[in-house]
C-alpha positions as CSV (number, residue, x, y, z in Angstrom):
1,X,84.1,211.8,238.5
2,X,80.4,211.3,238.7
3,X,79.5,215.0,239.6
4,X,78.6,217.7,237.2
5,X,79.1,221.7,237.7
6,X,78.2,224.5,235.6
7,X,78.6,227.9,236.7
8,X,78.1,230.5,233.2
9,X,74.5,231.7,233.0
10,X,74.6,231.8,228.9
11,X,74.7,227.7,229.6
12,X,77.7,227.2,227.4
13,X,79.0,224.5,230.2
14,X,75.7,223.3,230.5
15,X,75.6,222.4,226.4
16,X,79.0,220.4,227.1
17,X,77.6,218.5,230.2
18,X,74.5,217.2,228.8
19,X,76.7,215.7,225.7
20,X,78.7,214.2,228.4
21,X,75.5,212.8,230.2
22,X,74.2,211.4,227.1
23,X,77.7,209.5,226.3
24,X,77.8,208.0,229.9
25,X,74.8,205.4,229.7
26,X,74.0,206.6,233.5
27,X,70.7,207.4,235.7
28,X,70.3,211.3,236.1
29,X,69.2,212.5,239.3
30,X,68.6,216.1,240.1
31,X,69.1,216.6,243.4
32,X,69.6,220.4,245.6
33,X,73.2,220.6,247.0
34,X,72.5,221.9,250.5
35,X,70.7,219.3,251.6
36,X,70.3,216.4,249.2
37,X,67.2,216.4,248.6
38,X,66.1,214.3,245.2
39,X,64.1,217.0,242.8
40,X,63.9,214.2,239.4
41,X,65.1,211.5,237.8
42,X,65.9,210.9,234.4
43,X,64.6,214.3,233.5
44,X,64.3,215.0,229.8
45,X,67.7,217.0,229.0
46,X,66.7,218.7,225.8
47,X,64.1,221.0,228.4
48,X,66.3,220.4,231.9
49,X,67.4,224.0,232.7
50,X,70.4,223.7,235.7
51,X,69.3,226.4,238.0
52,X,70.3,226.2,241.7
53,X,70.5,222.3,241.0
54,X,73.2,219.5,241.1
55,X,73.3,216.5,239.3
56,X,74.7,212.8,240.3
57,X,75.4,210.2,237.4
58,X,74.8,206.6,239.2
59,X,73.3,203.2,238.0
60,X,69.8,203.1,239.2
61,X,69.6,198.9,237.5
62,X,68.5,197.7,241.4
63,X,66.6,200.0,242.3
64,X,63.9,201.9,240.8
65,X,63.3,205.9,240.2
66,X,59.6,204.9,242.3
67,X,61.5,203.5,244.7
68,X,64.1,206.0,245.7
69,X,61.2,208.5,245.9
70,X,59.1,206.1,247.9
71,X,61.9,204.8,250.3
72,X,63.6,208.3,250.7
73,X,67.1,208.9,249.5
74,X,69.1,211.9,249.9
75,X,72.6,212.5,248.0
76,X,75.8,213.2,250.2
77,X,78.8,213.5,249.4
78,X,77.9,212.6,245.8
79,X,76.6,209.7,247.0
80,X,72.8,208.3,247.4
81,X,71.9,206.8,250.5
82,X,68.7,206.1,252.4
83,X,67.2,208.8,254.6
84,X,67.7,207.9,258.9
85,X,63.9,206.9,260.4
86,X,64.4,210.7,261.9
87,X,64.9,212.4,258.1
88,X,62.3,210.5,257.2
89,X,59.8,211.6,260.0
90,X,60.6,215.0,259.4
91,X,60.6,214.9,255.1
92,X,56.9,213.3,256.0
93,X,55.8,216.2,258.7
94,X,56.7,218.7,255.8
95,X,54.3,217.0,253.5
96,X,51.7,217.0,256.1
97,X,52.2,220.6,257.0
98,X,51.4,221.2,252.4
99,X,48.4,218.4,252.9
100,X,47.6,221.1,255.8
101,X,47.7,224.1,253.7
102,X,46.0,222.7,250.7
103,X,42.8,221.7,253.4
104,X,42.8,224.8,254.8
105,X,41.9,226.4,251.4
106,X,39.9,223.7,249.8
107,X,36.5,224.0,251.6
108,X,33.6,223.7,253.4
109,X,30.0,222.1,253.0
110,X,27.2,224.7,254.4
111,X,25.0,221.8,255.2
112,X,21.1,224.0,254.5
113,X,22.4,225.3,251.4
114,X,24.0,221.9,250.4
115,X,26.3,223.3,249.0
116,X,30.5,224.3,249.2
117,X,32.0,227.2,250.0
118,X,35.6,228.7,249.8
119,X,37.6,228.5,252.9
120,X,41.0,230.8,251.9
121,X,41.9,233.5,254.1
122,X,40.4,236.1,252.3
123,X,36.9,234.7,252.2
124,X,37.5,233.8,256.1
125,X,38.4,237.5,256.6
126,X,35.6,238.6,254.6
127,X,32.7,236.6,256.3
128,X,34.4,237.1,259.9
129,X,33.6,241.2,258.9
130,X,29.9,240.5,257.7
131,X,29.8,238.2,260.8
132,X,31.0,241.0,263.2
133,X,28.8,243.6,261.6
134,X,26.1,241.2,262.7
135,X,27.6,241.3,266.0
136,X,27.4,244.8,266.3
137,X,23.7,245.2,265.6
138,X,25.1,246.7,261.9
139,X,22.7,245.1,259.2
140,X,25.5,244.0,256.3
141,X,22.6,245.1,253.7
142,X,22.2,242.6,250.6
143,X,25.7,240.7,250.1
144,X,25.2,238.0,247.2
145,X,28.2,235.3,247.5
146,X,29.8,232.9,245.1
147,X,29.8,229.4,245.7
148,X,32.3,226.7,245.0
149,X,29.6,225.4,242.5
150,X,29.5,228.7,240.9
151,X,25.8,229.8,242.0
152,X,25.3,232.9,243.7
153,X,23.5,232.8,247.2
154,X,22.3,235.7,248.9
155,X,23.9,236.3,252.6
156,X,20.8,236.3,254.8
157,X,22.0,237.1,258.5
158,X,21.5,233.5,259.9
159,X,23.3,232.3,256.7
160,X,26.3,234.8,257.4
161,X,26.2,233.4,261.3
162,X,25.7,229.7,259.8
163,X,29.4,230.1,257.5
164,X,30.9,231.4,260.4
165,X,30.4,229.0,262.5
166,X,31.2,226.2,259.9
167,X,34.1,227.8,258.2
168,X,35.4,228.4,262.5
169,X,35.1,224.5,263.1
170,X,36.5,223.6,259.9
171,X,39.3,225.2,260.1
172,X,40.1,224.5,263.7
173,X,39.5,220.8,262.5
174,X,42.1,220.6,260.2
175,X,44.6,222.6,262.5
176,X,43.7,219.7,265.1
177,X,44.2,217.1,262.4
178,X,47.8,217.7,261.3
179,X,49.2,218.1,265.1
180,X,47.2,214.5,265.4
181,X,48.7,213.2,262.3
182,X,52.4,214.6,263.6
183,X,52.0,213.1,267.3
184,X,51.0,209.6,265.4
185,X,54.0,210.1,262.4
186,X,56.6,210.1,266.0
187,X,55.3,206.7,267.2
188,X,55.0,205.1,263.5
189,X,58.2,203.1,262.0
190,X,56.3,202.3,258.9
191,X,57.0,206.2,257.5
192,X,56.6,205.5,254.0
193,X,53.0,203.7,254.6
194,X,51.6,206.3,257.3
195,X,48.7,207.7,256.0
196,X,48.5,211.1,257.4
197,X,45.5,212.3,255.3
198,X,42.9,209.6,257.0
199,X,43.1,212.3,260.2
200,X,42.0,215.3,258.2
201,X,37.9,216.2,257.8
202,X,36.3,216.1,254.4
203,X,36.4,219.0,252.4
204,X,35.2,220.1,248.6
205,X,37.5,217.9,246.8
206,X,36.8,214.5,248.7
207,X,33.1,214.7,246.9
């Protein structure tokens, strides 16, 4: 009784289900079947489109929409009930793994320029070619790069050999920071208050 479904995709069962939601007086929370994980709360229905979502009606009076996101709930069975210390280890690893993806591309300081420079794959890819032309006695001829600051710098061979090296170490850092972070998440109790970002290096958008 406390589960909505719609199935047509011209939303005609959706327009009946929201009038039902709104004559209920009940918390809204969005949640994805398979495996009960909480999307929203109390989302605003006139913009709410149901794809590949469910929804459970409940009374959320003792206990907050913060809290359920902070504490880690999961709906079963139409129910909502508090993620095991394991589900919670592993909701947490998958936040360090995005924390770990968003460093990876965020990054690095070239410490005699003084200044910031990209750190995705592409730019990897790109200076690791300038860097193995180097390698291979190949002068790269005048390459002029973009910084994170928006200048332009011009890639002098020991500049080329200096990113290199920094955007190598940096990025080998931050691998080494989230398997540090995951060892430490597996002797920690306190999931909710682990702060897994302390283990990760600095990067363009601590400064």
């Amino acid at each position: 009784p406390n589960k909505l479904y719609w199935s047509t995709e011209d939303n005609v069962d959706w327009v009946d289900a929201k009038r039902v939601i709104d004559t209920v007086g009940l918390d809204v929370i969005v949640y994805t079947e398979s495996t009960g994980k909480i999307l929203s709360i109390n989302p605003n229905m006139e913009t709410f489109i149901p794809t590949s979502k469910s929804i459970l009606l409940t009374d959320l009076t003792n206990l907050t929409p913060t809290s359920i996101m902070q504490d880690g709930y999961l709906v079963r069975k139409g129910e909502l009930v508090k993620m095991t210390l394991d589900e919670l280890r592993l909701e947490k690893w998958e936040k360090i793994k995005e924390y770990r993806a968003f460093k990876m591309n965020d990054g690095v300081l070239i410490k005699s320029l003084g200044k910031w420079i990209q750190t995705d794959s592409v730019t990897q890819f790109q200076i690791a070619c300038l860097h193995q032309r180097l390698l291979a006695g190949r002068n790269p001829g005048t390459v002029k790069w973009k910084m994170k600051d928006n200048s332009f710098v011009v890639l002098t061979d020991e500049l080329i050999s200096e990113i290199f090296d920094a955007i190598l170490v940096y990025v080998q850092s931050v691998f080494t920071a989230a398997e540090v972070a995951y060892q430490f998440l597996y002797m920690e109790d306190d999931v909710d208050n682990f702060d897994y970002k302390k283990f990760f290096p600095n990067s363009y958008s601590d400064n």
